[in-house]
C-alpha positions as CSV (number, residue, x, y, z in Angstrom):
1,X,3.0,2.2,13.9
2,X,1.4,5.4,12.9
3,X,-2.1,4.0,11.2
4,X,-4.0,7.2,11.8
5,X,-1.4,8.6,9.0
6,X,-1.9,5.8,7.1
7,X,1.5,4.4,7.4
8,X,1.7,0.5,7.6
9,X,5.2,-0.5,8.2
10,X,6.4,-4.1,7.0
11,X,9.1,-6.4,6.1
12,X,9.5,-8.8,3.5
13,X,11.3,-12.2,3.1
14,X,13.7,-11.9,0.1
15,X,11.9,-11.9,-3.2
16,X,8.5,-12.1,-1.2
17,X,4.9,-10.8,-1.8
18,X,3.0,-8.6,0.4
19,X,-1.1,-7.8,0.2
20,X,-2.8,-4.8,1.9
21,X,-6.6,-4.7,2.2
22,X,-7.8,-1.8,2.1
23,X,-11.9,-0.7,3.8
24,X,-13.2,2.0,1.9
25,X,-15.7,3.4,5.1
26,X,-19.2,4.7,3.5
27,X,-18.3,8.2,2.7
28,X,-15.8,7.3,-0.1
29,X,-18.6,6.1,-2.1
30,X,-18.5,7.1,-5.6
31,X,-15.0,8.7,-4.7
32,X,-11.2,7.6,-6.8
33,X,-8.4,7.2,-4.8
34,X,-5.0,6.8,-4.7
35,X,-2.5,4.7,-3.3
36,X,1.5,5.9,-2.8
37,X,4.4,4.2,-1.7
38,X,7.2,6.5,-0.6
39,X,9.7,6.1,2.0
40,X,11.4,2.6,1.1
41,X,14.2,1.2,2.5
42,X,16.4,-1.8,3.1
43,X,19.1,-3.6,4.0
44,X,21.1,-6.9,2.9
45,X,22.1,-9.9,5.1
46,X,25.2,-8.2,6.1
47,X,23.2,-5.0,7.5
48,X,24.2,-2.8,3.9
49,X,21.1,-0.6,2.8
50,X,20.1,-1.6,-0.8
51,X,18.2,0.0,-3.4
52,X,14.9,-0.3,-3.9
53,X,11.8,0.9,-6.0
54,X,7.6,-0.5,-7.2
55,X,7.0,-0.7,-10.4
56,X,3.9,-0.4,-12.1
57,X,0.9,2.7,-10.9
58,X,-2.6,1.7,-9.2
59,X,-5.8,3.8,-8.9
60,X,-8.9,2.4,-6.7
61,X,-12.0,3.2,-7.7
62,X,-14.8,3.0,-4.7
63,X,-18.3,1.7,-6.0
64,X,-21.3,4.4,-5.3
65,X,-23.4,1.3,-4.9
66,X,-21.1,-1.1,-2.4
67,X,-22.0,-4.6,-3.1
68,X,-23.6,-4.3,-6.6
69,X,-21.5,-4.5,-10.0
């Protein structure tokens, strides 16, 4: 896996769930961020590639003052 790119490859049982969790190190403070997913793939029981897409957008917002609402 290529981490330092941020890639994180994974698989997924059929209808599953998957959570990341992401560190925000000290410089991001005050910072927004995003997240993208691009690059998906997969294939069906019989080894056919399938379609498939996320719905919905995300934005992460890193607190200046870690710890503190």
């Amino acid at each position: 896996a290529d981490l330092a790119a941020g890639r994180l490859p994974f698989q997924l049982a059929p209808k599953g769930e998957w959570v990341v969790v992401l560190r925000a190190l000290p410089p991001a403070a005050g910072q927004t961020l995003s997240v993208q997913v691009s690059g998906l793939a997969g294939v069906d029981a019989k080894g056919q590639a399938v379609a498939l897409s996320v719905d919905g957008e995300a934005g992460i917002r890193v607190a200046a003052n870690p710890g503190k609402p």
